[in-house]
C-alpha positions in Angstrom: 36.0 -9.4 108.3 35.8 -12.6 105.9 38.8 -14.3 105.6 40.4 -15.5 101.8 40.3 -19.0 101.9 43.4 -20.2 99.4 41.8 -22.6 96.3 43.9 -24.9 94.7 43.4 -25.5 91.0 41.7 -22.0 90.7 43.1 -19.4 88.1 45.2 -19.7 85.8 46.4 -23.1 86.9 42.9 -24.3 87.1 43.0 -23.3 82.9 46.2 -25.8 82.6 45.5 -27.8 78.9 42.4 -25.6 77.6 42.7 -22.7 75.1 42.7 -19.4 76.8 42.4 -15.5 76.1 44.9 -13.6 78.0 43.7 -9.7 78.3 47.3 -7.9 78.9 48.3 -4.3 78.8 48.7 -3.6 75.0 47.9 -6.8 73.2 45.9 -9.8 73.7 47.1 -13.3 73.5 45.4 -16.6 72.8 46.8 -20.1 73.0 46.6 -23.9 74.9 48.0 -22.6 78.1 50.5 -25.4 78.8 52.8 -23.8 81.7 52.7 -21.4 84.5 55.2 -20.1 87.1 55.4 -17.0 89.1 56.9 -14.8 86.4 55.3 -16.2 83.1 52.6 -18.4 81.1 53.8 -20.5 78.4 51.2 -20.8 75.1 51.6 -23.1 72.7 49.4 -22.8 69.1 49.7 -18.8 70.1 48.3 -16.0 68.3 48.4 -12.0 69.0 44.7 -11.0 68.7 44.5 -7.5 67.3 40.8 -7.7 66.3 38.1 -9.2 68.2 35.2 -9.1 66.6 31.7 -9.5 68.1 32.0 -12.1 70.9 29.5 -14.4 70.0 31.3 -15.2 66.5 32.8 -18.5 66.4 36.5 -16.8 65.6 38.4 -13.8 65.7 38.4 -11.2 63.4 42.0 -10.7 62.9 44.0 -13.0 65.0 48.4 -13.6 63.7 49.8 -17.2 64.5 52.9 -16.8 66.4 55.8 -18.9 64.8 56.7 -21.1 68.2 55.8 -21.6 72.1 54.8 -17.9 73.6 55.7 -16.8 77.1 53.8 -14.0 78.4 54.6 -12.1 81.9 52.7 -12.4 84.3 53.1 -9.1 85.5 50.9 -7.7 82.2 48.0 -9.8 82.3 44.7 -8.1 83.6 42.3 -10.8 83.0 42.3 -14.1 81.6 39.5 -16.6 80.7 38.0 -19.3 78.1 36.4 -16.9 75.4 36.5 -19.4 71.8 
């Protein structure tokens, strides 16, 4: 059996400062990921993204600004990653 070797500066820490996509159960978030703990992420320059578009375009379709700082739990994120 292969053992899980722990890598630090990997996930979502490793993302600390760069603008990230957070895929969670009913919305998705984007924002400059500046803080994360065990329970939560904080986003700053947030938006709720409730259209995509096509990937490859340089922005979302329809993405709202979020008035402040965001927090997002942990617990509803299923993927996360640098999309634009």
């Amino acid at each position: 059996m292969k053992k899980l070797i722990e890598v630090s500066d990997e996930g979502l820490e490793g993302l600390m400062g760069e603008r990230v996509t957070l895929y969670c159960m009913n919305y998705f978030y984007t924002g400059k990921l500046v803080g994360v703990n065990d329970s939560c992420v904080k986003l700053e320059d947030a938006a709720v993204v409730f259209d995509t578009g096509a990937f490859s375009d340089p922005e979302w379709a329809d993405a709202q600004s979020l008035p402040n700082a965001w927090y997002v739990q942990t617990a509803t994120i299923e993927s996360f990653g640098l999309l634009k």
